[in-house]
C-alpha positions as CSV (number, residue, x, y, z in Angstrom):
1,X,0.0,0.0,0.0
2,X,1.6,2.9,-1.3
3,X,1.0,6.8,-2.3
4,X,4.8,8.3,-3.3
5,X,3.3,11.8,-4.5
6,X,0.0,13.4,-4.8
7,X,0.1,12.4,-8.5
8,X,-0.1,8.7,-8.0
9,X,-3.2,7.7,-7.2
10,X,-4.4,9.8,-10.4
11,X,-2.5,8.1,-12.6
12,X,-3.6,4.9,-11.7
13,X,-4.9,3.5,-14.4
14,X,-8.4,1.5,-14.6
15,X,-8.3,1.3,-10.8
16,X,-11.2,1.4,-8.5
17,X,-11.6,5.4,-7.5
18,X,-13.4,5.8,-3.9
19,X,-14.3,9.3,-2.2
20,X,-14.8,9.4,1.4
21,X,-15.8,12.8,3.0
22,X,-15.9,13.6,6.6
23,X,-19.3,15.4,7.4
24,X,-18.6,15.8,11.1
25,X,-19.9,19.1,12.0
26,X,-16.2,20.3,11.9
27,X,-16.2,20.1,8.3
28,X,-19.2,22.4,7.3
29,X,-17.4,25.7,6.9
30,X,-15.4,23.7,5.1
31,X,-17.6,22.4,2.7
32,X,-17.4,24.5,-0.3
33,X,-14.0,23.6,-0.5
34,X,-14.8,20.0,-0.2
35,X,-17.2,20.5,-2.8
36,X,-14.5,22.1,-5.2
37,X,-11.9,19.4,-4.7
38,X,-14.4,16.8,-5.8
39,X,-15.3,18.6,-8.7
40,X,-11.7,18.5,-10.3
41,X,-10.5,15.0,-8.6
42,X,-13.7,13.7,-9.7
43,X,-13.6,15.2,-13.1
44,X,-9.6,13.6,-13.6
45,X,-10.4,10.2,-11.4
46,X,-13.1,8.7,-13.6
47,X,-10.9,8.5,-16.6
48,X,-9.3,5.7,-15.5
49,X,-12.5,4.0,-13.8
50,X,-14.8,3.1,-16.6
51,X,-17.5,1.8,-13.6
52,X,-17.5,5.5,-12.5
53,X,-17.1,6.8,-9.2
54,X,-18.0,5.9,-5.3
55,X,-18.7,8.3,-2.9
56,X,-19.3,7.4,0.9
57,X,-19.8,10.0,3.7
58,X,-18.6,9.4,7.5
59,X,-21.7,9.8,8.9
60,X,-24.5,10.5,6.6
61,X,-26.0,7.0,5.0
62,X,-26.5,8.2,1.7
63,X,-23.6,7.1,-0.9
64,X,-23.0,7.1,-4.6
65,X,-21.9,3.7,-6.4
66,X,-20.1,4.1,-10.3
67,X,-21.3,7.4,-10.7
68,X,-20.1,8.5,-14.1
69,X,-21.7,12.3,-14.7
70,X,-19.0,14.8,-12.6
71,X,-22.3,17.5,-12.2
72,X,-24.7,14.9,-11.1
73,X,-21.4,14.1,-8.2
74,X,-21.3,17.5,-7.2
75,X,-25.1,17.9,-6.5
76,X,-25.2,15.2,-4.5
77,X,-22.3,16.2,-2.0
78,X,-24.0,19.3,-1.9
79,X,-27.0,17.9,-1.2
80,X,-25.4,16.8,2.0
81,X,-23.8,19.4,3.4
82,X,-22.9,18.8,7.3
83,X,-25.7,19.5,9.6
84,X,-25.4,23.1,11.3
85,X,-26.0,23.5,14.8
86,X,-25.3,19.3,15.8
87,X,-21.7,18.9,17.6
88,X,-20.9,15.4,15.8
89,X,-17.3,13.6,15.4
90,X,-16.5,11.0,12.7
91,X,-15.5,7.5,13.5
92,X,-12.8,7.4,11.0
93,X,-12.1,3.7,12.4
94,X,-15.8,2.3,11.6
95,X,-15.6,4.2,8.1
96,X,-12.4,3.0,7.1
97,X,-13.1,-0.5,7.8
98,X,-16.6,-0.5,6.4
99,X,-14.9,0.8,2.9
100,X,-11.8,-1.8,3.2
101,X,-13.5,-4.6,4.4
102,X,-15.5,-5.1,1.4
103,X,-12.5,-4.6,-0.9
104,X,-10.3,-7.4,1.2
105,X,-12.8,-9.4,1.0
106,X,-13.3,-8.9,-3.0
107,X,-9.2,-10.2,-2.8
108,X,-9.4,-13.2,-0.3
109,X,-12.1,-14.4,-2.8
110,X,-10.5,-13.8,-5.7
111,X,-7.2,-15.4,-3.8
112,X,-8.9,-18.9,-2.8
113,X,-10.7,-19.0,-6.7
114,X,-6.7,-19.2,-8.5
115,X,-6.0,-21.4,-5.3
116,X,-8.9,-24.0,-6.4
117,X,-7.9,-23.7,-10.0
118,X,-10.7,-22.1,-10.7
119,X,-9.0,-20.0,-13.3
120,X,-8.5,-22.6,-15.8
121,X,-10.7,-22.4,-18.0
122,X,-12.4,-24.0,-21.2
123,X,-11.0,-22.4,-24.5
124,X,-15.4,-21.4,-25.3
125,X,-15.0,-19.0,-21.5
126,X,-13.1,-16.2,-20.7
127,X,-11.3,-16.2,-17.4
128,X,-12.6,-13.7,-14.8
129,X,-11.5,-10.4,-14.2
130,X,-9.0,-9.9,-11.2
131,X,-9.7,-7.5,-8.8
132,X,-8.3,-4.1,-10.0
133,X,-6.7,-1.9,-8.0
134,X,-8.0,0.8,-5.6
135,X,-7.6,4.2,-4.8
136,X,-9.4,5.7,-2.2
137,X,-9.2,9.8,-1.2
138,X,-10.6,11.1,2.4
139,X,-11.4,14.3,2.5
140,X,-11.3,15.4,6.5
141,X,-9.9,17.8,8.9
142,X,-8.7,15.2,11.1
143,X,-11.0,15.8,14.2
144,X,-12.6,12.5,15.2
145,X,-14.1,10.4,17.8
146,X,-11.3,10.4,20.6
147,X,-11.0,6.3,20.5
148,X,-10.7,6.6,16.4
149,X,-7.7,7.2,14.9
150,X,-7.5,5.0,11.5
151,X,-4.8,2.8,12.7
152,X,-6.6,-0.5,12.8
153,X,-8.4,-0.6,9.7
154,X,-5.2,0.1,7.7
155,X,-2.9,-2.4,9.7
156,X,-5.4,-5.2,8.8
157,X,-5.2,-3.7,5.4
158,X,-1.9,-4.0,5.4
159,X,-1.5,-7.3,7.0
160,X,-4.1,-9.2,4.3
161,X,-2.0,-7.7,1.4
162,X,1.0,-8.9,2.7
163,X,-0.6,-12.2,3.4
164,X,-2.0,-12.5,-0.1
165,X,1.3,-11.5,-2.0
166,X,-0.2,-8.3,-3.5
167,X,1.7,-5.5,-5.1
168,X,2.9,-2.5,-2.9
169,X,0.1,-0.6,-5.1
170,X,-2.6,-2.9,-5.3
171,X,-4.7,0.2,-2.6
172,X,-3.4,3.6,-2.8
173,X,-5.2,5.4,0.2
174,X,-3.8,9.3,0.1
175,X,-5.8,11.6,3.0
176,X,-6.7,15.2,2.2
177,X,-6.5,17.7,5.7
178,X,-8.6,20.4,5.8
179,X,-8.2,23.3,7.9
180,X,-5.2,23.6,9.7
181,X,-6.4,22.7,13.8
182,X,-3.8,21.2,15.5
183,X,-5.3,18.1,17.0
184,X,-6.5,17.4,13.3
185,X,-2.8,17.4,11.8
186,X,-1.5,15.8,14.7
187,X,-4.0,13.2,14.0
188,X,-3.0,12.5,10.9
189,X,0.9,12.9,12.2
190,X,0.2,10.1,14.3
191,X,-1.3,8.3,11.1
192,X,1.5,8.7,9.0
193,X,4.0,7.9,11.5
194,X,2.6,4.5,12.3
195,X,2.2,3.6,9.1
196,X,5.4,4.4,7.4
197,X,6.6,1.8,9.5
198,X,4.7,-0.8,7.9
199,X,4.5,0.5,4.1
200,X,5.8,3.8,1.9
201,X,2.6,5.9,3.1
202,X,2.5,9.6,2.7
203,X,-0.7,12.4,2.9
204,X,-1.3,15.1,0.6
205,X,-1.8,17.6,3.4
Protein backbone atom coordinates (compact mmCIF):
# COMPACT_ATOMS: atom_id res chain seq x y z
CA UNK A 1 0.00 0.00 0.00
CA UNK A 2 1.64 2.85 -1.29
CA UNK A 3 1.05 6.77 -2.28
CA UNK A 4 4.81 8.31 -3.28
CA UNK A 5 3.32 11.80 -4.47
CA UNK A 6 -0.01 13.42 -4.84
CA UNK A 7 0.11 12.36 -8.50
CA UNK A 8 -0.10 8.69 -8.00
CA UNK A 9 -3.25 7.66 -7.24
CA UNK A 10 -4.45 9.82 -10.44
CA UNK A 11 -2.46 8.06 -12.56
CA UNK A 12 -3.61 4.95 -11.74
CA UNK A 13 -4.94 3.47 -14.44
CA UNK A 14 -8.37 1.45 -14.61
CA UNK A 15 -8.29 1.34 -10.83
CA UNK A 16 -11.21 1.38 -8.54
CA UNK A 17 -11.61 5.39 -7.51
CA UNK A 18 -13.36 5.80 -3.92
CA UNK A 19 -14.30 9.28 -2.18
CA UNK A 20 -14.78 9.40 1.43
CA UNK A 21 -15.79 12.78 2.99
CA UNK A 22 -15.94 13.62 6.60
CA UNK A 23 -19.31 15.37 7.39
CA UNK A 24 -18.57 15.76 11.10
CA UNK A 25 -19.91 19.09 11.96
CA UNK A 26 -16.21 20.34 11.90
CA UNK A 27 -16.16 20.09 8.27
CA UNK A 28 -19.22 22.38 7.30
CA UNK A 29 -17.41 25.75 6.94
CA UNK A 30 -15.40 23.74 5.09
CA UNK A 31 -17.59 22.40 2.68
CA UNK A 32 -17.42 24.55 -0.27
CA UNK A 33 -14.02 23.60 -0.51
CA UNK A 34 -14.76 20.04 -0.24
CA UNK A 35 -17.22 20.47 -2.80
CA UNK A 36 -14.49 22.09 -5.22
CA UNK A 37 -11.90 19.37 -4.68
CA UNK A 38 -14.43 16.79 -5.75
CA UNK A 39 -15.28 18.62 -8.71
CA UNK A 40 -11.71 18.53 -10.25
CA UNK A 41 -10.50 14.97 -8.57
CA UNK A 42 -13.69 13.69 -9.65
CA UNK A 43 -13.59 15.21 -13.12
CA UNK A 44 -9.62 13.55 -13.62
CA UNK A 45 -10.39 10.18 -11.36
CA UNK A 46 -13.12 8.72 -13.59
CA UNK A 47 -10.91 8.45 -16.60
CA UNK A 48 -9.31 5.69 -15.52
CA UNK A 49 -12.53 3.99 -13.80
CA UNK A 50 -14.80 3.06 -16.56
CA UNK A 51 -17.46 1.80 -13.61
CA UNK A 52 -17.50 5.53 -12.49
CA UNK A 53 -17.07 6.77 -9.25
CA UNK A 54 -17.96 5.91 -5.32
CA UNK A 55 -18.69 8.33 -2.86
CA UNK A 56 -19.33 7.43 0.92
CA UNK A 57 -19.76 9.99 3.74
CA UNK A 58 -18.57 9.44 7.52
CA UNK A 59 -21.75 9.80 8.93
CA UNK A 60 -24.53 10.45 6.62
CA UNK A 61 -25.98 6.99 5.04
CA UNK A 62 -26.45 8.20 1.73
CA UNK A 63 -23.56 7.07 -0.85
CA UNK A 64 -23.03 7.14 -4.58
CA UNK A 65 -21.92 3.70 -6.42
CA UNK A 66 -20.06 4.13 -10.28
CA UNK A 67 -21.34 7.43 -10.67
CA UNK A 68 -20.11 8.50 -14.07
CA UNK A 69 -21.67 12.34 -14.72
CA UNK A 70 -19.05 14.82 -12.63
CA UNK A 71 -22.26 17.52 -12.19
CA UNK A 72 -24.74 14.93 -11.10
CA UNK A 73 -21.41 14.11 -8.21
CA UNK A 74 -21.28 17.51 -7.24
CA UNK A 75 -25.10 17.88 -6.51
CA UNK A 76 -25.23 15.16 -4.51
CA UNK A 77 -22.34 16.21 -2.04
CA UNK A 78 -24.04 19.26 -1.95
CA UNK A 79 -27.03 17.92 -1.21
CA UNK A 80 -25.44 16.82 2.04
CA UNK A 81 -23.76 19.44 3.44
CA UNK A 82 -22.88 18.80 7.30
CA UNK A 83 -25.68 19.52 9.63
CA UNK A 84 -25.45 23.06 11.28
CA UNK A 85 -25.99 23.49 14.83
CA UNK A 86 -25.33 19.32 15.85
CA UNK A 87 -21.74 18.94 17.63
CA UNK A 88 -20.93 15.38 15.84
CA UNK A 89 -17.28 13.64 15.43
CA UNK A 90 -16.51 10.98 12.65
CA UNK A 91 -15.53 7.47 13.51
CA UNK A 92 -12.85 7.38 10.95
CA UNK A 93 -12.08 3.67 12.40
CA UNK A 94 -15.84 2.34 11.64
CA UNK A 95 -15.64 4.19 8.13
CA UNK A 96 -12.42 3.00 7.06
CA UNK A 97 -13.08 -0.52 7.79
CA UNK A 98 -16.62 -0.53 6.45
CA UNK A 99 -14.92 0.79 2.89
CA UNK A 100 -11.76 -1.82 3.17
CA UNK A 101 -13.47 -4.65 4.43
CA UNK A 102 -15.51 -5.13 1.35
CA UNK A 103 -12.46 -4.57 -0.85
CA UNK A 104 -10.28 -7.39 1.24
CA UNK A 105 -12.80 -9.39 1.02
CA UNK A 106 -13.27 -8.93 -3.04
CA UNK A 107 -9.21 -10.18 -2.77
CA UNK A 108 -9.37 -13.23 -0.27
CA UNK A 109 -12.12 -14.44 -2.77
CA UNK A 110 -10.53 -13.78 -5.73
CA UNK A 111 -7.15 -15.45 -3.84
CA UNK A 112 -8.90 -18.93 -2.85
CA UNK A 113 -10.71 -19.04 -6.74
CA UNK A 114 -6.70 -19.25 -8.45
CA UNK A 115 -6.01 -21.38 -5.30
CA UNK A 116 -8.94 -23.96 -6.40
CA UNK A 117 -7.86 -23.68 -10.03
CA UNK A 118 -10.68 -22.13 -10.73
CA UNK A 119 -9.02 -20.04 -13.27
CA UNK A 120 -8.46 -22.57 -15.81
CA UNK A 121 -10.74 -22.36 -18.02
CA UNK A 122 -12.38 -24.00 -21.23
CA UNK A 123 -10.99 -22.40 -24.54
CA UNK A 124 -15.35 -21.44 -25.30
CA UNK A 125 -14.97 -18.97 -21.46
CA UNK A 126 -13.12 -16.19 -20.72
CA UNK A 127 -11.27 -16.21 -17.44
CA UNK A 128 -12.65 -13.72 -14.79
CA UNK A 129 -11.53 -10.42 -14.22
CA UNK A 130 -9.03 -9.94 -11.25
CA UNK A 131 -9.72 -7.49 -8.79
CA UNK A 132 -8.28 -4.05 -10.01
CA UNK A 133 -6.75 -1.94 -8.02
CA UNK A 134 -8.04 0.76 -5.64
CA UNK A 135 -7.56 4.20 -4.79
CA UNK A 136 -9.37 5.69 -2.23
CA UNK A 137 -9.24 9.83 -1.19
CA UNK A 138 -10.56 11.06 2.42
CA UNK A 139 -11.39 14.26 2.53
CA UNK A 140 -11.29 15.35 6.48
CA UNK A 141 -9.94 17.77 8.92
CA UNK A 142 -8.68 15.19 11.14
CA UNK A 143 -11.01 15.84 14.17
CA UNK A 144 -12.63 12.49 15.23
CA UNK A 145 -14.07 10.41 17.78
CA UNK A 146 -11.27 10.42 20.60
CA UNK A 147 -10.97 6.35 20.51
CA UNK A 148 -10.68 6.61 16.43
CA UNK A 149 -7.72 7.24 14.94
CA UNK A 150 -7.49 5.01 11.54
CA UNK A 151 -4.76 2.77 12.70
CA UNK A 152 -6.65 -0.49 12.75
CA UNK A 153 -8.43 -0.57 9.71
CA UNK A 154 -5.17 0.11 7.67
CA UNK A 155 -2.86 -2.36 9.65
CA UNK A 156 -5.42 -5.18 8.78
CA UNK A 157 -5.25 -3.70 5.42
CA UNK A 158 -1.87 -3.99 5.42
CA UNK A 159 -1.55 -7.34 7.04
CA UNK A 160 -4.06 -9.16 4.29
CA UNK A 161 -1.95 -7.65 1.38
CA UNK A 162 1.03 -8.93 2.73
CA UNK A 163 -0.64 -12.21 3.41
CA UNK A 164 -2.01 -12.49 -0.07
CA UNK A 165 1.25 -11.48 -2.00
CA UNK A 166 -0.17 -8.26 -3.49
CA UNK A 167 1.73 -5.53 -5.07
CA UNK A 168 2.86 -2.48 -2.92
CA UNK A 169 0.12 -0.60 -5.12
CA UNK A 170 -2.56 -2.95 -5.29
CA UNK A 171 -4.75 0.17 -2.64
CA UNK A 172 -3.43 3.56 -2.81
CA UNK A 173 -5.16 5.44 0.16
CA UNK A 174 -3.76 9.32 0.05
CA UNK A 175 -5.77 11.64 2.99
CA UNK A 176 -6.68 15.23 2.23
CA UNK A 177 -6.45 17.68 5.69
CA UNK A 178 -8.59 20.44 5.80
CA UNK A 179 -8.21 23.33 7.90
CA UNK A 180 -5.24 23.57 9.73
CA UNK A 181 -6.39 22.71 13.81
CA UNK A 182 -3.76 21.23 15.49
CA UNK A 183 -5.28 18.08 16.99
CA UNK A 184 -6.50 17.37 13.33
CA UNK A 185 -2.77 17.43 11.81
CA UNK A 186 -1.54 15.77 14.73
CA UNK A 187 -3.99 13.16 13.97
CA UNK A 188 -2.98 12.51 10.91
CA UNK A 189 0.90 12.88 12.24
CA UNK A 190 0.24 10.13 14.28
CA UNK A 191 -1.27 8.32 11.11
CA UNK A 192 1.53 8.73 9.01
CA UNK A 193 4.04 7.90 11.49
CA UNK A 194 2.59 4.51 12.33
CA UNK A 195 2.24 3.64 9.11
CA UNK A 196 5.35 4.37 7.44
CA UNK A 197 6.64 1.80 9.46
CA UNK A 198 4.65 -0.82 7.90
CA UNK A 199 4.52 0.48 4.07
CA UNK A 200 5.78 3.82 1.94
CA UNK A 201 2.64 5.90 3.10
CA UNK A 202 2.50 9.58 2.71
CA UNK A 203 -0.72 12.37 2.88
CA UNK A 204 -1.33 15.06 0.55
CA UNK A 205 -1.76 17.57 3.36
Amino acid sequence: MCVDSPLFLLASANGLQVFLLDDASSMQQHWDNVVSLVDILAYIVKRTDEDGVDLHFTICKNLRRDEKKTTDLIDFVEDNRPETGAERLSNIDYCLRSILHEYQDKLEKDHQRIARGSAKNSWFSSAPKPVRKLNLYVLTDGLWQPEANGIEPLRTLVSTLDSLKKPADQVGIQFIQFGNEEEGAKSLAYLDSDLVKLQSFTRLA
